[in-house]
C-alpha positions as CSV (number, residue, x, y, z in Angstrom):
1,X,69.7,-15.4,74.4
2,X,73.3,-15.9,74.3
3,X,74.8,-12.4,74.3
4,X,78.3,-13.8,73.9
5,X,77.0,-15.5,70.4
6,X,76.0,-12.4,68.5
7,X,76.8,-8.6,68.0
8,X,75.3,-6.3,70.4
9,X,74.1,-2.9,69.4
10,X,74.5,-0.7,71.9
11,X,72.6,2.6,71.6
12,X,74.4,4.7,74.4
13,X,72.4,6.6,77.5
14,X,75.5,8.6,77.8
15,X,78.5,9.2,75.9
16,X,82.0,8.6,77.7
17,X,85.6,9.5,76.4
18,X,87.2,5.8,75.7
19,X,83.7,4.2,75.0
20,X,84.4,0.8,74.3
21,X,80.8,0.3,72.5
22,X,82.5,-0.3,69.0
23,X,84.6,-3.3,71.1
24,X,82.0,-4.8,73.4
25,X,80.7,-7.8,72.2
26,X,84.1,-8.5,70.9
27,X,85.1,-8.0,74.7
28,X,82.7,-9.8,76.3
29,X,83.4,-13.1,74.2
30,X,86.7,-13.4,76.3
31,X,84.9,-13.0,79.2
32,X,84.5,-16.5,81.7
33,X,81.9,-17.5,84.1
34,X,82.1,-15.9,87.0
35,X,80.4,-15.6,90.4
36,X,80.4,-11.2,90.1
37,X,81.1,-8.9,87.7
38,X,83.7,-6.0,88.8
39,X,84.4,-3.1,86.4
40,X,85.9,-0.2,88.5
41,X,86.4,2.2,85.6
42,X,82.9,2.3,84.5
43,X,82.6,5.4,82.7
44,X,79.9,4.8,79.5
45,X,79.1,1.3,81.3
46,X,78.8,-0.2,77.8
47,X,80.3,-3.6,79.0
48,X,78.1,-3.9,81.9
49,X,75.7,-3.1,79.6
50,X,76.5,-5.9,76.8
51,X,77.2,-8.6,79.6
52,X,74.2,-8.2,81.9
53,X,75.7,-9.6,84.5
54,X,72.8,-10.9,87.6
55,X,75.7,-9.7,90.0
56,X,78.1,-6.9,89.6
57,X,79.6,-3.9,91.2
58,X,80.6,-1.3,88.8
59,X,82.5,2.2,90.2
60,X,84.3,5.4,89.7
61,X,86.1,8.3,91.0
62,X,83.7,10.7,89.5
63,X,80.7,11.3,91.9
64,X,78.1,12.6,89.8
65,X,78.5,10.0,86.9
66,X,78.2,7.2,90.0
67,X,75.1,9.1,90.7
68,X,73.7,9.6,87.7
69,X,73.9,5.8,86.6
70,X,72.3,5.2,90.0
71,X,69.2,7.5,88.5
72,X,69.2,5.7,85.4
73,X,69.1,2.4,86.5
74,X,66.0,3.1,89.6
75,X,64.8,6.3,88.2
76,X,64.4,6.4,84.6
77,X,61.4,7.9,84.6
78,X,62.4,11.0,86.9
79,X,65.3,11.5,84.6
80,X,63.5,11.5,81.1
81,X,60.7,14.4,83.0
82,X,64.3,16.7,83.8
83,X,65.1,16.2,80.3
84,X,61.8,17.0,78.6
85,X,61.2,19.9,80.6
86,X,65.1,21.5,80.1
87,X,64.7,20.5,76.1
88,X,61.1,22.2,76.0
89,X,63.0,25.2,76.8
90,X,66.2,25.0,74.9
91,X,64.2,24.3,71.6
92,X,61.7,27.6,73.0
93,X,64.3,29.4,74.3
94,X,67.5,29.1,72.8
95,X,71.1,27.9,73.3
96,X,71.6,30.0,77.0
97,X,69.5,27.4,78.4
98,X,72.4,24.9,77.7
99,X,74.9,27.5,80.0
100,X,72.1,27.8,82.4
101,X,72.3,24.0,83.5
102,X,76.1,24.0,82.7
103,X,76.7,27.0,85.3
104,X,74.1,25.0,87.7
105,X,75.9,21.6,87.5
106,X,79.0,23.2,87.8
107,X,78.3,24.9,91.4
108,X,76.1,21.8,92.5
109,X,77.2,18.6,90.5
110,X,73.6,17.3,90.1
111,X,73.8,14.4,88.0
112,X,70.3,15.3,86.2
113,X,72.5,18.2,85.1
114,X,74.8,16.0,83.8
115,X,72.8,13.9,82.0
116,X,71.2,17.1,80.0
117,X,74.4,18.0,79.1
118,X,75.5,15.0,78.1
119,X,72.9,14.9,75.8
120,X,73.5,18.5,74.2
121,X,77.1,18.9,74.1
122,X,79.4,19.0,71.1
123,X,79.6,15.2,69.7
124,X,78.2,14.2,73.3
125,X,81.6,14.4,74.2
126,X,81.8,14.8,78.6
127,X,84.9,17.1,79.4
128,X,85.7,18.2,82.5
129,X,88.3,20.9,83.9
130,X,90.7,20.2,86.2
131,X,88.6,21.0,89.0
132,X,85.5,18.4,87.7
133,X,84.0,21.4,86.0
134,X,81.9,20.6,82.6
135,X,83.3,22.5,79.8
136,X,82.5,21.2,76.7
137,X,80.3,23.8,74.8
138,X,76.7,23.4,73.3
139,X,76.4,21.2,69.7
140,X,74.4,24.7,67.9
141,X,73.3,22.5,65.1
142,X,72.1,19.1,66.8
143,X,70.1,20.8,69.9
144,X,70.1,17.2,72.0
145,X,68.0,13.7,71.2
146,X,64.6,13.9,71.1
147,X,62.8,13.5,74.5
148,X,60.7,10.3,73.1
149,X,63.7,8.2,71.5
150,X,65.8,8.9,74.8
151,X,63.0,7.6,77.0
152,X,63.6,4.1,75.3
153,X,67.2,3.8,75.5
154,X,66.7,4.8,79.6
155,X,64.6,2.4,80.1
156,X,66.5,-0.2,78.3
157,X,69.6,0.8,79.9
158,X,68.1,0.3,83.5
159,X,66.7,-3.0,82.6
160,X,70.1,-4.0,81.8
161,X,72.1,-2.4,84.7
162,X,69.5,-4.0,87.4
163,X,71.7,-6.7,88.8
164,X,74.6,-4.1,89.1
165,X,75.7,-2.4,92.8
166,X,77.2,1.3,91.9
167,X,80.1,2.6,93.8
168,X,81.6,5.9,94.1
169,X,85.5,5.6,94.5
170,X,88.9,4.5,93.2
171,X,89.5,1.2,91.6
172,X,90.8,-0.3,94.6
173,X,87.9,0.3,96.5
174,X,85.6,-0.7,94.0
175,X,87.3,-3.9,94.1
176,X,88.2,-4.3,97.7
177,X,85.6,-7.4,98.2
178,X,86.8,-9.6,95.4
179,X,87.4,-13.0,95.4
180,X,89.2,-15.5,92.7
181,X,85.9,-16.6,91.9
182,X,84.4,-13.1,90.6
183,X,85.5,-11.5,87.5
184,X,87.2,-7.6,86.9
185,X,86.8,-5.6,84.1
186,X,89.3,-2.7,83.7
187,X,89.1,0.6,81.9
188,X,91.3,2.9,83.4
189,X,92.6,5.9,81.8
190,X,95.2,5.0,79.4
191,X,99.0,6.0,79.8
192,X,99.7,8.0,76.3
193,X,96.6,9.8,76.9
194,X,96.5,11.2,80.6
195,X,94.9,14.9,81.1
196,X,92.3,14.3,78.7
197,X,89.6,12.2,80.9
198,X,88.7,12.7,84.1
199,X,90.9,11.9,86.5
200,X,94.1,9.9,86.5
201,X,96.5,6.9,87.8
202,X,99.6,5.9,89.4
203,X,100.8,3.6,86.5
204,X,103.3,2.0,89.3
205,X,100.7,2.0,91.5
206,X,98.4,0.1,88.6
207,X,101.0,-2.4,87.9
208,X,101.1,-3.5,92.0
209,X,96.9,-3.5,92.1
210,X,97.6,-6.2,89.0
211,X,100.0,-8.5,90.8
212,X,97.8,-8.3,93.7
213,X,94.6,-9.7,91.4
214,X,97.3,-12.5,90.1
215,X,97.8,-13.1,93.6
216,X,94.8,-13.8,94.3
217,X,94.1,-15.3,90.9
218,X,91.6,-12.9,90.4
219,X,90.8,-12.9,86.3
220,X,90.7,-9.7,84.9
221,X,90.7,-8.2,81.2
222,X,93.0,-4.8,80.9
223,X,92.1,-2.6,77.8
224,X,95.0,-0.3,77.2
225,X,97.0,1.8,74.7
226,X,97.3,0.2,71.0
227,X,98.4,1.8,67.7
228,X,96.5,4.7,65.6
229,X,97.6,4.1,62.0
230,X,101.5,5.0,61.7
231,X,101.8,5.7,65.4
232,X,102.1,3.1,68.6
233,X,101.0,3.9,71.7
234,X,101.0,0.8,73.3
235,X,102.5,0.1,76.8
236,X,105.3,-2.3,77.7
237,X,103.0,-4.2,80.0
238,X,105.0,-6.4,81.9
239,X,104.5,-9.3,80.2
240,X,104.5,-11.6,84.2
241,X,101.5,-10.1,84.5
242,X,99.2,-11.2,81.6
243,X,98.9,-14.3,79.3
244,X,97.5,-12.9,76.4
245,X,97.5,-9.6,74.3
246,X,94.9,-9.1,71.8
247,X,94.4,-5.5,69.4
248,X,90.6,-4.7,69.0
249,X,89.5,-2.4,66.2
250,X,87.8,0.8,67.7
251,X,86.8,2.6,64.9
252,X,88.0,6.0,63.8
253,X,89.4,8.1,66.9
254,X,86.7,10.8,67.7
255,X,89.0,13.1,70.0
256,X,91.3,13.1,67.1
257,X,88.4,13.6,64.6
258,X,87.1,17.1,66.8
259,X,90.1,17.8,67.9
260,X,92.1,18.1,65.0
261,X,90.0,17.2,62.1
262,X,91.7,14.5,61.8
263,X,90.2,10.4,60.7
264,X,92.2,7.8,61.9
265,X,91.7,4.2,62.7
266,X,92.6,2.9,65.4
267,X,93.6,-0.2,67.5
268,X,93.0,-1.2,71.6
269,X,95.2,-3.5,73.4
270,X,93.2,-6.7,75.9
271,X,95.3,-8.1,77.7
272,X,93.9,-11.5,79.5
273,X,95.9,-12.6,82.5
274,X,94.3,-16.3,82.0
């Protein structure tokens, strides 16, 4: 099957701030052949998941997330007992049961933590303090997916993720092996919207890590700030350092949408530096 041919749905494992699920088979129709697959801002993983790539190293500054995608893609099984047993006893016991794993991951980071509370927060959406504390709160009327549907999508997920290598660390470490004939992806957190995800950038310090890929003509595809509605948030990207800019739809903004009630559509840059 040509995945580049057709629409992919993509039913997530986990939910990530600046999912690019609504975009990803739009995103991986730009992408070329290429010897491995690097996406160093992997967060929800939904390109990885929509390319399958046989070779690929994906990575991130957030431990337990790197940890937890290693679980899902060579334990899937391990991780959908945790989650059976925890939602037994949030549906028997009640909503403390969410605060009991929150106050647990919270003092021990444990990525089958993580993935329960992924599962059973507010909207799914994963929020983190400054100190890389969960703190998004329990969704009171949606008390998580059911045990039995989310054993499928794990075990879909880590078919798909099994030619992928998972680092823990910044992008430039992620990335430090790659050569002109591999391929990066790049996610990072986006300029107008810094504080809200976890962890954040140099964006001087971005710019040099992207002449140093043209140096090494290393292809990459950056998604970055667009334009919700009225309001533009892109960048001025200097424009030396990509050949084209293309706006993808996302959607309707979520943060805006539980943050302040608000629907509004809105628009990603990609730029392409080929």
């Amino acid at each position: 099957m040509n995945l580049k041919s057709k629409t992919i749905p993509i039913k997530p494992v986990i939910k990530w701030s600046g999912s690019k699920r609504s975009q990803a088979s739009e995103i991986i129709r730009h992408i070329p052949k290429f010897n491995r697959y690097y996406e160093p801002f992997v967060g929800g993983a939904n390109i990885a998941y929509a390319l399958r790539p046989e070779s690929g190293i994906c990575g991130d500054i957030c431990k337990p997330l790197i940890e937890l995608w290693k679980l899902i893609q060579t334990e899937p099984e391990s991780l959908y007992s945790y989650y059976l047993t925890q939602w037994n006893r949030l549906q028997n016991e009640g909503y403390q049961v969410f605060y009991e794993i929150r106050s647990n991951f919270n003092s021990t980071f444990s990525p089958y933590d993580l993935f329960f509370l992924t599962r059973t927060c507010v909207n799914g959406l994963i929020r983190f303090n400054r100190d890389g504390q969960f703190n998004n709160s329990f969704h009171h009327s949606r008390k998580g997916i059911k045990p039995h549907t989310l054993r499928i999508i794990l075990y879909d997920w880590s078919k798909a993720l099994q030619g992928i290598e998972f680092r823990f660390g910044d992008y430039r470490e992620t990335t430090q092996d790659i050569t002109s004939k591999d391929f990066v992806y790049l996610d990072p957190p986006y300029f107008n919207t810094r504080g809200r995800y976890y962890g954040t950038i140099d964006y001087q310090e971005f710019l040099s890590y992207l002449e140093e890929l043209n140096s090494k003509d290393v292809r990459y595809a950056l998604s970055f700030d667009g334009y919700r509605e009225n309001k533009d948030y892109s960048v001025d990207l200097p424009k030396h350092l990509y050949k084209r800019h293309i706006l993808l739809g996302s959607g309707n903004s979520t943060f805006k949408k539980v943050m302040d009630r608000q629907s509004q559509q809105v628009f990603e840059s990609l730029y392409l530096n080929w």
